[in-house]
MARSERO-788235 format. One record per atom (N, C-alpha, C, O): atom name; x, z, y; residue number from 0; residue in three letters. Coordinates in nm, 2 decimals. Layout:
residues N
+-------+--------+--------+--------+-----+--------+
! atome !      X !      Z !      Y ! num ! residu !
+-------+--------+--------+--------+-----+--------+
!    CA !      X !      Z !      Y ! NUM !    ala !
...
+-------+--------+--------+--------+-----+--------+
end
This chain:
residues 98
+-------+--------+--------+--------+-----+--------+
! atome !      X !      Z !      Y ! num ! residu !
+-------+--------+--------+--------+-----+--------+
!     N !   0.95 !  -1.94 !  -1.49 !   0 !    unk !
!    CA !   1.09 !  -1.90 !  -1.47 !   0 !    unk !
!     C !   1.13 !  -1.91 !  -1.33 !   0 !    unk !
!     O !   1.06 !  -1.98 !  -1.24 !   0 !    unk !
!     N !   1.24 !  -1.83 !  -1.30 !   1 !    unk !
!    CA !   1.24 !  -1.85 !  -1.17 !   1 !    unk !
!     C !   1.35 !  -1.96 !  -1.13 !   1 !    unk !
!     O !   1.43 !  -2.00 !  -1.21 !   1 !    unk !
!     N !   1.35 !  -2.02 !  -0.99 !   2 !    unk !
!    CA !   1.42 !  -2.14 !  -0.99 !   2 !    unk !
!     C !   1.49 !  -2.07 !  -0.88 !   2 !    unk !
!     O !   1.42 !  -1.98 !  -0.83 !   2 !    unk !
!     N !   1.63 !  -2.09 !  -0.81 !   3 !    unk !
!    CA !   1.71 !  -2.06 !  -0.69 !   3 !    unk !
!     C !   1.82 !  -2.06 !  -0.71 !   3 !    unk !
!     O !   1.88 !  -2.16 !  -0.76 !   3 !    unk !
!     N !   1.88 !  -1.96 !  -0.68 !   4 !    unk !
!    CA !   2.07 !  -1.95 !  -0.67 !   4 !    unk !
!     C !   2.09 !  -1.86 !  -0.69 !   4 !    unk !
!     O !   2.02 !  -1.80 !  -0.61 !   4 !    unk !
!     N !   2.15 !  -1.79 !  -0.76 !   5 !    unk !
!    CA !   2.26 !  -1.63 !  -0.68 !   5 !    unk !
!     C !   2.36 !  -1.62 !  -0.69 !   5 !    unk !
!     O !   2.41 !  -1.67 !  -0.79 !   5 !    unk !
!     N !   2.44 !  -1.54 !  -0.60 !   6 !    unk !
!    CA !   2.55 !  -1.48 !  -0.55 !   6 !    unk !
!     C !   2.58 !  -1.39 !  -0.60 !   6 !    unk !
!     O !   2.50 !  -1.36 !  -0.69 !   6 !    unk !
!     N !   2.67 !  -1.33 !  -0.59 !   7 !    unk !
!    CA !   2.71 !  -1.16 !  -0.61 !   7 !    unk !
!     C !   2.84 !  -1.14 !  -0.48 !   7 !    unk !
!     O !   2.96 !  -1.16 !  -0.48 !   7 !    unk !
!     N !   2.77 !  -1.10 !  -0.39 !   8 !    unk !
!    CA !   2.88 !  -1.03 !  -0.26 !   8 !    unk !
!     C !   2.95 !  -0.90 !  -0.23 !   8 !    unk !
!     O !   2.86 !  -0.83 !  -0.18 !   8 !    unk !
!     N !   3.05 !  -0.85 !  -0.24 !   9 !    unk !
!    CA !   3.04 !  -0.69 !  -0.28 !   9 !    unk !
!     C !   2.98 !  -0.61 !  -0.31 !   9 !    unk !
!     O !   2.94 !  -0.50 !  -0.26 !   9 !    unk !
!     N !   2.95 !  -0.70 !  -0.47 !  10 !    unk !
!    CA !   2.89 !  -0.59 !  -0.59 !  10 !    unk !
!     C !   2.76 !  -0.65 !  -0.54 !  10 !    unk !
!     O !   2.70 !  -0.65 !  -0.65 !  10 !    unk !
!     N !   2.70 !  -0.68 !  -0.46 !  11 !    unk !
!    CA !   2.59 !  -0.70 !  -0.46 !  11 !    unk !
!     C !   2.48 !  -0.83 !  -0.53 !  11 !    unk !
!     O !   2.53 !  -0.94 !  -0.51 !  11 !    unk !
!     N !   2.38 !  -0.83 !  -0.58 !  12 !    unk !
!    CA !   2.37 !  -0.92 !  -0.65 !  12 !    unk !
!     C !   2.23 !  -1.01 !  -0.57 !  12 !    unk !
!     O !   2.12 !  -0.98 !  -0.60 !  12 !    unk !
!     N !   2.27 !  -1.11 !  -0.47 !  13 !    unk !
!    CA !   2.14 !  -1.16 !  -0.43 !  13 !    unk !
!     C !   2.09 !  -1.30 !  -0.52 !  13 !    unk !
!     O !   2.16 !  -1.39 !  -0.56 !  13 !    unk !
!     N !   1.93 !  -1.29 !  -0.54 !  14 !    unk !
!    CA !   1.86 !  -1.45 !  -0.58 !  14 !    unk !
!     C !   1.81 !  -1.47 !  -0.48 !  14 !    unk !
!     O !   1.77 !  -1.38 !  -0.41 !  14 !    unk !
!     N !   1.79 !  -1.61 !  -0.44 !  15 !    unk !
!    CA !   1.71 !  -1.67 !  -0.36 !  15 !    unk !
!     C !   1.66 !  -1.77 !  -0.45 !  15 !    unk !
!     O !   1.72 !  -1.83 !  -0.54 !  15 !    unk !
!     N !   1.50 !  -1.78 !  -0.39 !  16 !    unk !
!    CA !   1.41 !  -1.91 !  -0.48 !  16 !    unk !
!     C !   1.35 !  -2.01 !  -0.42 !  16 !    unk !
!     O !   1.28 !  -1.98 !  -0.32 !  16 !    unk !
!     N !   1.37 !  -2.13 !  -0.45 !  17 !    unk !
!    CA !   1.35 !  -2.22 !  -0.39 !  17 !    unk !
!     C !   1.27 !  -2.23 !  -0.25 !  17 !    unk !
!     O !   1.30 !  -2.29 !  -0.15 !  17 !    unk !
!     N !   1.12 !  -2.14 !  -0.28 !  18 !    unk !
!    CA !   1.06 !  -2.13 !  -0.12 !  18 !    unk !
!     C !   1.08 !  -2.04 !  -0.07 !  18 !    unk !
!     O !   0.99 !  -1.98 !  -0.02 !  18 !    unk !
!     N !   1.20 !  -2.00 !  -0.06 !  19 !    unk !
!    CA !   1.30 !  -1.87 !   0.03 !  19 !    unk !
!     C !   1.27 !  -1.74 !  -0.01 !  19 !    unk !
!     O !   1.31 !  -1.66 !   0.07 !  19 !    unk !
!     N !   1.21 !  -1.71 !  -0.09 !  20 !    unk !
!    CA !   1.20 !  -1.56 !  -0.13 !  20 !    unk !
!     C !   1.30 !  -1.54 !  -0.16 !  20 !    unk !
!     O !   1.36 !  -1.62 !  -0.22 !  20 !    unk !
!     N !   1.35 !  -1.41 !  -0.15 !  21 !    unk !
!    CA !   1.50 !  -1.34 !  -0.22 !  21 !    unk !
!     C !   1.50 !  -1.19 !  -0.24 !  21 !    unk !
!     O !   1.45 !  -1.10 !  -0.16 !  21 !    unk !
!     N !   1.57 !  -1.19 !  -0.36 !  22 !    unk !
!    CA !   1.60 !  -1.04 !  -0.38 !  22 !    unk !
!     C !   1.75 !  -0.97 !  -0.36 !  22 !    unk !
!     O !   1.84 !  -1.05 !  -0.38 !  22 !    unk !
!     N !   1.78 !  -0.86 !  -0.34 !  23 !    unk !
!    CA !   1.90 !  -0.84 !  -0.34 !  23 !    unk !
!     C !   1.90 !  -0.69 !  -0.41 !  23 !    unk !
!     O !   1.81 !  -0.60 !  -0.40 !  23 !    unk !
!     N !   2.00 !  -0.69 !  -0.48 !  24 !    unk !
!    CA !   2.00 !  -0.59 !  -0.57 !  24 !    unk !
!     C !   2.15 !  -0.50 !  -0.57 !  24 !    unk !
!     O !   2.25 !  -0.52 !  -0.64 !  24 !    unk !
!     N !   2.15 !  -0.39 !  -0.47 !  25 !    unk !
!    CA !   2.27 !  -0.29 !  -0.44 !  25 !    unk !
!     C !   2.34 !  -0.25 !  -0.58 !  25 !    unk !
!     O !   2.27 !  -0.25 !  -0.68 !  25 !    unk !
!     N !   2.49 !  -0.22 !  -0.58 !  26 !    unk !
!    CA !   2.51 !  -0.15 !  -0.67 !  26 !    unk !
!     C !   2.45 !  -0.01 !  -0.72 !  26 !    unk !
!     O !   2.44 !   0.01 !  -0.84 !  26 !    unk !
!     N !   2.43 !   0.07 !  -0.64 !  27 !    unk !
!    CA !   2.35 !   0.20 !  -0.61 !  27 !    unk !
!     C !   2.19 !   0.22 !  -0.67 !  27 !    unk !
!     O !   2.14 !   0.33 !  -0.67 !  27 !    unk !
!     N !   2.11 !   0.09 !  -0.71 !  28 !    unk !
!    CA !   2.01 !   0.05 !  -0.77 !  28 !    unk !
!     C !   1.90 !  -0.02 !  -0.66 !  28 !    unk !
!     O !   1.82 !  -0.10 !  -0.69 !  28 !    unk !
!     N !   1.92 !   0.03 !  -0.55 !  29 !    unk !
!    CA !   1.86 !  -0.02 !  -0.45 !  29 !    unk !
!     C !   1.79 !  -0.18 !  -0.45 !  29 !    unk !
!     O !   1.89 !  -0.26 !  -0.45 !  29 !    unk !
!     N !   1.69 !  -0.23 !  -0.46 !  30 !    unk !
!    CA !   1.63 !  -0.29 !  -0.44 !  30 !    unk !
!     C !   1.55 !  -0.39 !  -0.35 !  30 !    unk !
!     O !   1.43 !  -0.37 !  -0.36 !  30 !    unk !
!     N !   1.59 !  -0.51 !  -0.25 !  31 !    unk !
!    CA !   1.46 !  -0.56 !  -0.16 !  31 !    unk !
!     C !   1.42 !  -0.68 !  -0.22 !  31 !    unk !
!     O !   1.50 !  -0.76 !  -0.27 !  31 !    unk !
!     N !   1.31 !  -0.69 !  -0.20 !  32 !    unk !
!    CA !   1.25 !  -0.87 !  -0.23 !  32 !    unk !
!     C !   1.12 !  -0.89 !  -0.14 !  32 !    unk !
!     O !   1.01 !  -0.85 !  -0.13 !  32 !    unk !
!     N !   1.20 !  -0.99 !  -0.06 !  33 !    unk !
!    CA !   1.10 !  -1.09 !   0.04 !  33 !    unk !
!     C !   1.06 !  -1.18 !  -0.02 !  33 !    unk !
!     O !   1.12 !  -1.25 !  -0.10 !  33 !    unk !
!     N !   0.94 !  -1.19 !   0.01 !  34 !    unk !
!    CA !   0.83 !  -1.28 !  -0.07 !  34 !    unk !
!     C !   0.86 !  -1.42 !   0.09 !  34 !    unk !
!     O !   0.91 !  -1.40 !   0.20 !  34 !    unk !
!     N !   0.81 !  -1.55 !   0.03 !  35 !    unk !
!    CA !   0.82 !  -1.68 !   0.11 !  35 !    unk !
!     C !   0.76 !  -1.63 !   0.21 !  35 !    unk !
!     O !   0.81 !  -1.65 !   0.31 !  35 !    unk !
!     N !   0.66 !  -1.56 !   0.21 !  36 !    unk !
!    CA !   0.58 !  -1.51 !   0.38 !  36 !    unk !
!     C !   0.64 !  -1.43 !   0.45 !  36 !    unk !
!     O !   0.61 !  -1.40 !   0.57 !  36 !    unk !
!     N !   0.74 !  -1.37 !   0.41 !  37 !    unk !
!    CA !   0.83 !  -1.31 !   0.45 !  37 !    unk !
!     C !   0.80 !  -1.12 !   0.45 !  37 !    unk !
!     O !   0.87 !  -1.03 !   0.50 !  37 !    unk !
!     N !   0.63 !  -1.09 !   0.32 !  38 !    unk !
!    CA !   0.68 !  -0.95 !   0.34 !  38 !    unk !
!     C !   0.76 !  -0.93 !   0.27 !  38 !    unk !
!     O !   0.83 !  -1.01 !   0.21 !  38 !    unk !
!     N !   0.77 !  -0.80 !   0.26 !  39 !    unk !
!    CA !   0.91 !  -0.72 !   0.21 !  39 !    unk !
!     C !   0.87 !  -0.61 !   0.13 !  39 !    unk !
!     O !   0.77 !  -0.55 !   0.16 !  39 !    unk !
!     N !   0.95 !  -0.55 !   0.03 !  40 !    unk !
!    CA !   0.98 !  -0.39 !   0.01 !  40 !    unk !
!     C !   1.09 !  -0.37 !  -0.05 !  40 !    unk !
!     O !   1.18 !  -0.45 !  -0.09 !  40 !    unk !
!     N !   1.08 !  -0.24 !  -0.04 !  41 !    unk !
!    CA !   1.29 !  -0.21 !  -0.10 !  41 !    unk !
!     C !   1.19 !  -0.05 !  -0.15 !  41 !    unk !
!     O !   1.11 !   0.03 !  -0.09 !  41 !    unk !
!     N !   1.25 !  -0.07 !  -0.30 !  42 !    unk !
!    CA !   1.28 !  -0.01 !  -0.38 !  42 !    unk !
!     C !   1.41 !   0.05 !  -0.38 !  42 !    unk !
!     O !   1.51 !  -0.01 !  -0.41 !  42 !    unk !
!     N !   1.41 !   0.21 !  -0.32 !  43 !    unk !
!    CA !   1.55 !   0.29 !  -0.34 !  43 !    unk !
!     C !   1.54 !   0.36 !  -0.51 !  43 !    unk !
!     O !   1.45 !   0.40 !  -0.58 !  43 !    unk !
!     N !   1.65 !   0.35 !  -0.52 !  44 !    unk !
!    CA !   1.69 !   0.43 !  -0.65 !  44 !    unk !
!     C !   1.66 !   0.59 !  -0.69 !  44 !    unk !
!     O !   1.66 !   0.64 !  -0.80 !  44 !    unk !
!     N !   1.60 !   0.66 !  -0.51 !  45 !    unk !
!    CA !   1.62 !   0.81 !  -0.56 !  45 !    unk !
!     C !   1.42 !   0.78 !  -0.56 !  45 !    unk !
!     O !   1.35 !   0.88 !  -0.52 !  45 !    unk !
!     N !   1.35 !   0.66 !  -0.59 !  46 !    unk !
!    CA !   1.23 !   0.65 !  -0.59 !  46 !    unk !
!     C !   1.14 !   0.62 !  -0.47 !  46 !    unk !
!     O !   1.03 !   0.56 !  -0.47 !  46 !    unk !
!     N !   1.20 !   0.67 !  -0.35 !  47 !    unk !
!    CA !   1.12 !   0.63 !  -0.22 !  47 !    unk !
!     C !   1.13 !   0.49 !  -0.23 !  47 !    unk !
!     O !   1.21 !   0.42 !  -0.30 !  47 !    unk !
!     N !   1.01 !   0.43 !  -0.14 !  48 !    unk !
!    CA !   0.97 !   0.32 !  -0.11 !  48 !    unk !
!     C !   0.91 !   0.33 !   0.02 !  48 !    unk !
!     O !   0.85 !   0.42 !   0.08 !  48 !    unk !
!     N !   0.95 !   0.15 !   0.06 !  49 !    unk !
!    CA !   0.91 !   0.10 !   0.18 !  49 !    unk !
!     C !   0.83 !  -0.06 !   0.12 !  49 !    unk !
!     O !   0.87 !  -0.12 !   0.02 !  49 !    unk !
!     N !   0.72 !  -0.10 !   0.20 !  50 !    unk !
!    CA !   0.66 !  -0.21 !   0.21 !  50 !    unk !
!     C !   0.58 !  -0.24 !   0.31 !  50 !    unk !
!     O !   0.48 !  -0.17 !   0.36 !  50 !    unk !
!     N !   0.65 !  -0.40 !   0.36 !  51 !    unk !
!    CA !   0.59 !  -0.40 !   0.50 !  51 !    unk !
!     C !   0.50 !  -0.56 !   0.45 !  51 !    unk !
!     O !   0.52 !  -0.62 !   0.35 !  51 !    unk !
!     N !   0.42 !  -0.60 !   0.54 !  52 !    unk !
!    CA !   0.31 !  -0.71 !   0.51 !  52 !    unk !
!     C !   0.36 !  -0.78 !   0.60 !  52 !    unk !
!     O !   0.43 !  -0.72 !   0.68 !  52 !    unk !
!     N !   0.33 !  -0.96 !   0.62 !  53 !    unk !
!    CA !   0.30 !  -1.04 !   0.68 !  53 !    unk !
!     C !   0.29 !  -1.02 !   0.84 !  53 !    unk !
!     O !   0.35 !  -1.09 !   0.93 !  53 !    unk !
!     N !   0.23 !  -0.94 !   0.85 !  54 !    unk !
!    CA !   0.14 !  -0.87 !   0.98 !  54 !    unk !
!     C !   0.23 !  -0.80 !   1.07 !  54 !    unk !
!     O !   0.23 !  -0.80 !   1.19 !  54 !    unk !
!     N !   0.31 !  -0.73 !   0.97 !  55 !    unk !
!    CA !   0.40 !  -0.58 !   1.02 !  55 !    unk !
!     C !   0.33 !  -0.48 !   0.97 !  55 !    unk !
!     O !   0.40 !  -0.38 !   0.98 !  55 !    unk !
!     N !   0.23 !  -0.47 !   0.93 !  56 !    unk !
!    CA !   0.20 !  -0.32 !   0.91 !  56 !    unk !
!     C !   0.30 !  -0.23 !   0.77 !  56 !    unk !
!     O !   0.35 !  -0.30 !   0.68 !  56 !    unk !
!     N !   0.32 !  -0.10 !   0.77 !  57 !    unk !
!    CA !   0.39 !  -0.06 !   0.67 !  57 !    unk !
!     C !   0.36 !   0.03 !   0.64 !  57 !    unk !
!     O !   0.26 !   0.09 !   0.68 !  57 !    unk !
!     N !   0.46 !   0.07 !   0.51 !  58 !    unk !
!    CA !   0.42 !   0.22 !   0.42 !  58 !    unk !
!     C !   0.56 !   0.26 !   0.36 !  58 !    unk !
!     O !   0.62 !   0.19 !   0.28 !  58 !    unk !
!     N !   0.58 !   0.36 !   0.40 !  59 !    unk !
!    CA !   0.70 !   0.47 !   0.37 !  59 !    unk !
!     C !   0.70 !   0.58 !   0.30 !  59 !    unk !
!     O !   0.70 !   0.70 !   0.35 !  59 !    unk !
!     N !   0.69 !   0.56 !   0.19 !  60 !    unk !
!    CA !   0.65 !   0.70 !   0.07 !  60 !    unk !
!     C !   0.84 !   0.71 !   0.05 !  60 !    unk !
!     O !   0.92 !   0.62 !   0.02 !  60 !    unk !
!     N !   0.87 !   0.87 !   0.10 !  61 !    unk !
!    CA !   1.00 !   0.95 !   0.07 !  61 !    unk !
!     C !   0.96 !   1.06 !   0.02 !  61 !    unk !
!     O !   0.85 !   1.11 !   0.04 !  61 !    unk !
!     N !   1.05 !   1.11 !  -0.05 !  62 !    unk !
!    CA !   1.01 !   1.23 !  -0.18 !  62 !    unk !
!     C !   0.87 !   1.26 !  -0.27 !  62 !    unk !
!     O !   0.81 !   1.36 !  -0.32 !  62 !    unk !
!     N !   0.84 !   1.15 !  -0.28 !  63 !    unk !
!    CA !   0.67 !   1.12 !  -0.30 !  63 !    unk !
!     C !   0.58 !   1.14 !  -0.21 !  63 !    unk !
!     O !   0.47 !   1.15 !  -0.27 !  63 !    unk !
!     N !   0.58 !   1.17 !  -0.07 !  64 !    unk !
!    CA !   0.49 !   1.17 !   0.03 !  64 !    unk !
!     C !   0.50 !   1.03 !   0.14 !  64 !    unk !
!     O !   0.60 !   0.98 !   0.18 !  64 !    unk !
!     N !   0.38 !   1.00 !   0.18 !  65 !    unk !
!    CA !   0.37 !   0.94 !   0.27 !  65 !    unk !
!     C !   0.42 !   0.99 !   0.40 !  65 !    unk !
!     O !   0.39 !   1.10 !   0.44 !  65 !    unk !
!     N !   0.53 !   0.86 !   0.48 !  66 !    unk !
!    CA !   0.59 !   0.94 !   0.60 !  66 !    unk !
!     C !   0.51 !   0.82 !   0.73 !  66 !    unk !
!     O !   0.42 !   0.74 !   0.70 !  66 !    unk !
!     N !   0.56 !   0.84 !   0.83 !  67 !    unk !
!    CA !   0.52 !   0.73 !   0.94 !  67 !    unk !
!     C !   0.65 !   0.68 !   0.95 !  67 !    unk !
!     O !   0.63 !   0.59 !   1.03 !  67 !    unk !
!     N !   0.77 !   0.68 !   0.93 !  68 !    unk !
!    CA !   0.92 !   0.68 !   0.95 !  68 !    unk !
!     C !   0.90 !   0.49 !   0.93 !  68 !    unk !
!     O !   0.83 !   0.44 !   0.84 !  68 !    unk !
!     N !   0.96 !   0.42 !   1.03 !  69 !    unk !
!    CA !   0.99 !   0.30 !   1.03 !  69 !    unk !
!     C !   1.10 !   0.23 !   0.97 !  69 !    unk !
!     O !   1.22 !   0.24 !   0.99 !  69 !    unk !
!     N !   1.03 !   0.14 !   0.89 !  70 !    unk !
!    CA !   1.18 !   0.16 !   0.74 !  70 !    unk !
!     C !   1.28 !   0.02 !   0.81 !  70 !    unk !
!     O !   1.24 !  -0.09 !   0.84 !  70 !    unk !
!     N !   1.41 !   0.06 !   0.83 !  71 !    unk !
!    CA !   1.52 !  -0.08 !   0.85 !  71 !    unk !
!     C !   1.51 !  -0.21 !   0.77 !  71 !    unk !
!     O !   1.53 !  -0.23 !   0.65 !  71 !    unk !
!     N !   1.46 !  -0.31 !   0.89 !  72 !    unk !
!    CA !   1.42 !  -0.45 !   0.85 !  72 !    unk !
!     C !   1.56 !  -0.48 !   0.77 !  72 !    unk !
!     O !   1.67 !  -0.46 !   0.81 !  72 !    unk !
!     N !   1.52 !  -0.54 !   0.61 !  73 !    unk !
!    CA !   1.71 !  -0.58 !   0.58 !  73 !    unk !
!     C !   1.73 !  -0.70 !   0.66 !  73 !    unk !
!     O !   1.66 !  -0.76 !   0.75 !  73 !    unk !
!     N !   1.86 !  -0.71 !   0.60 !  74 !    unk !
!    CA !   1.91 !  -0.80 !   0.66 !  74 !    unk !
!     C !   1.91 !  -0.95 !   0.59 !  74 !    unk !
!     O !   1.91 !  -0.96 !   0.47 !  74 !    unk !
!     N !   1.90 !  -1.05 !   0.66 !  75 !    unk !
!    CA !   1.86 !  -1.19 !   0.57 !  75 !    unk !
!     C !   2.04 !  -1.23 !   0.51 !  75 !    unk !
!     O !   2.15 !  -1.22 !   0.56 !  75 !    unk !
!     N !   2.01 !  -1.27 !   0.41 !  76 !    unk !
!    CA !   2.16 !  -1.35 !   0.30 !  76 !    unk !
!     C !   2.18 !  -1.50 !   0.38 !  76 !    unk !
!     O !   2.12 !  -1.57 !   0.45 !  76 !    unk !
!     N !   2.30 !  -1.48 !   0.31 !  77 !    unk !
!    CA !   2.38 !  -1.64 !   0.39 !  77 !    unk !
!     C !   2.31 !  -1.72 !   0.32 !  77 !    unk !
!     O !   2.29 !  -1.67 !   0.21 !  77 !    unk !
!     N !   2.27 !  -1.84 !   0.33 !  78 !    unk !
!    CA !   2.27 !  -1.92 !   0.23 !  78 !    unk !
!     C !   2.27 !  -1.97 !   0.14 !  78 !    unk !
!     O !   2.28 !  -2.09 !   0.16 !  78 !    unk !
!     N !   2.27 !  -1.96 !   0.03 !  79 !    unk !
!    CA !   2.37 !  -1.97 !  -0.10 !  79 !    unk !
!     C !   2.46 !  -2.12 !  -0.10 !  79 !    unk !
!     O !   2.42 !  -2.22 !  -0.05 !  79 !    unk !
!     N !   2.56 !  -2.10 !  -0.17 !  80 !    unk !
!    CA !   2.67 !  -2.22 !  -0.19 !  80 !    unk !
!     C !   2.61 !  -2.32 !  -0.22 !  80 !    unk !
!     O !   2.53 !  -2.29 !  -0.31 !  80 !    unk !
!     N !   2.62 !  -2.41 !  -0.20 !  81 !    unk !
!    CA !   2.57 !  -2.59 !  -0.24 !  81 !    unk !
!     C !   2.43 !  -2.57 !  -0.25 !  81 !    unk !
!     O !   2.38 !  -2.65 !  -0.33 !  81 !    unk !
!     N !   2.37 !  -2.50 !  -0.21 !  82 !    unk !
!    CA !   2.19 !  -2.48 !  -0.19 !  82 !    unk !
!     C !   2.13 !  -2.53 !  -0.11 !  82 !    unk !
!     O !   2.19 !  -2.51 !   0.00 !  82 !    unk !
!     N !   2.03 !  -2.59 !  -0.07 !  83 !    unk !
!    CA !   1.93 !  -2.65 !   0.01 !  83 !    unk !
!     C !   1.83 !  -2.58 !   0.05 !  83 !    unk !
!     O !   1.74 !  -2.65 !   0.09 !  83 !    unk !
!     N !   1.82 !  -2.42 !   0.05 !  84 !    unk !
!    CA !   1.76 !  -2.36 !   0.05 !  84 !    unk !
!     C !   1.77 !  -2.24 !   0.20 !  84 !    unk !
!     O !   1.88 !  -2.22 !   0.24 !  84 !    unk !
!     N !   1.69 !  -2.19 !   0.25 !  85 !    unk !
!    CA !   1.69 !  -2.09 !   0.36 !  85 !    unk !
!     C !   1.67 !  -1.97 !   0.31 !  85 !    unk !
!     O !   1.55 !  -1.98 !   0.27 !  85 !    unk !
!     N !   1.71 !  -1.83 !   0.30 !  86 !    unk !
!    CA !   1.64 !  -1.74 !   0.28 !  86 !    unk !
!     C !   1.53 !  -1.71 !   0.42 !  86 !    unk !
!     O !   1.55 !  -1.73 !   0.54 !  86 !    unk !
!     N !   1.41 !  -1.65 !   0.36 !  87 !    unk !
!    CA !   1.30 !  -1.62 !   0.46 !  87 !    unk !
!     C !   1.32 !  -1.48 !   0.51 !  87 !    unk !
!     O !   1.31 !  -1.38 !   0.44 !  87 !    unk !
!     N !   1.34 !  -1.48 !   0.64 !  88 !    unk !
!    CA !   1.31 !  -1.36 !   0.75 !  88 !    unk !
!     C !   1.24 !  -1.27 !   0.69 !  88 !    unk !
!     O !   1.14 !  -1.31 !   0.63 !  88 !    unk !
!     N !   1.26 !  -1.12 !   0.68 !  89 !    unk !
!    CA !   1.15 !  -1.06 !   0.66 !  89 !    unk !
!     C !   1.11 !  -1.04 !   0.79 !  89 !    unk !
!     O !   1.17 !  -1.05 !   0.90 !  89 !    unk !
!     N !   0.93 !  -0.98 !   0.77 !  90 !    unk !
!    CA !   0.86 !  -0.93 !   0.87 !  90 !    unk !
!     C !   0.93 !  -0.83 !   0.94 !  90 !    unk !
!     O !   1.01 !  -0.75 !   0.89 !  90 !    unk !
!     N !   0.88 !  -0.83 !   1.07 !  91 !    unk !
!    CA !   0.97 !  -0.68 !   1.15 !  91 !    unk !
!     C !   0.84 !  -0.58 !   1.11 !  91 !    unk !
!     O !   0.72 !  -0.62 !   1.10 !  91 !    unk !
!     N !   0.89 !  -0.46 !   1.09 !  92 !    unk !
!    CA !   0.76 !  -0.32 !   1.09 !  92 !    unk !
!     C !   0.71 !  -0.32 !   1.24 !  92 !    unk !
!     O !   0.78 !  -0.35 !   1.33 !  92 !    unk !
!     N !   0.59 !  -0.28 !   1.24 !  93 !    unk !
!    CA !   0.55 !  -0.30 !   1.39 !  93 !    unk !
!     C !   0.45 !  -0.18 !   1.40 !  93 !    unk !
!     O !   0.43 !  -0.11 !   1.50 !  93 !    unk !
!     N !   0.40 !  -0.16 !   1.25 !  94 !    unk !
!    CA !   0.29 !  -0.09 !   1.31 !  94 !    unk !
!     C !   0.29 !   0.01 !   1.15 !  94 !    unk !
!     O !   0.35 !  -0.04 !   1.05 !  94 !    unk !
!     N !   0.23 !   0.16 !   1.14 !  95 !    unk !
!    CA !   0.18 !   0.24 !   1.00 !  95 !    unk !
!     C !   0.06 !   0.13 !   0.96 !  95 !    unk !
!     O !   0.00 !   0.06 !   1.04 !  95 !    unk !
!     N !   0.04 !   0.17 !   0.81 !  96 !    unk !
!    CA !  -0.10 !   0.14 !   0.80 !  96 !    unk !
!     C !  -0.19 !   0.24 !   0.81 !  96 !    unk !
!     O !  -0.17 !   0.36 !   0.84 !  96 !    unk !
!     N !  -0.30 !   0.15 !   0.77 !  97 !    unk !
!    CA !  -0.44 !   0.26 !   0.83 !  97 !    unk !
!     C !  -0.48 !   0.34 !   0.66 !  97 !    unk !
!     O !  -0.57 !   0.42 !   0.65 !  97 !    unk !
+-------+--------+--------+--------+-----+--------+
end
């Protein structure tokens, strides 16, 4: 089961888990979840996807094709209320993959 906190901030619904991974879930269906190492991917609702690694390297599938397009690092959540917890940085994109 999962252990952390969540919020809900205009409409938005973030978890964070104990070793800083967090998800945040748009009203719009939109999806990101940082893993404790800090990669990332965000799941959009119209199906494209972004996933970036540890490293920086990434992958940007829009309209079901692969693009080189550099996807916007989100943004890290406050804290959560009475939590002891940090959300983790995602990686910045640095580089396509191979």
């Amino acid at each position: 089961s999962f252990v952390g906190s969540e919020s809900c901030i205009r409409d938005r619904t973030v978890t964070v888990g104990t070793a800083g991974s967090w998800t945040r879930t748009n009203p719009n269906g939109d999806t990101t979840t940082v893993k404790a190492d800090g990669s990332w991917e965000t799941r959009y609702a119209n199906g494209d996807t972004a996933e970036v690694s540890v490293d920086g390297e990434y992958t940007v599938v829009k309209n079901g094709s692969p693009t080189t397009e550099k996807p916007a690092t989100p943004h890290v959540p406050a804290v959560p209320s009475g939590q002891n917890v940090t959300p983790k940085a995602p990686a910045e994109p640095t580089q396509t993959s191979k």
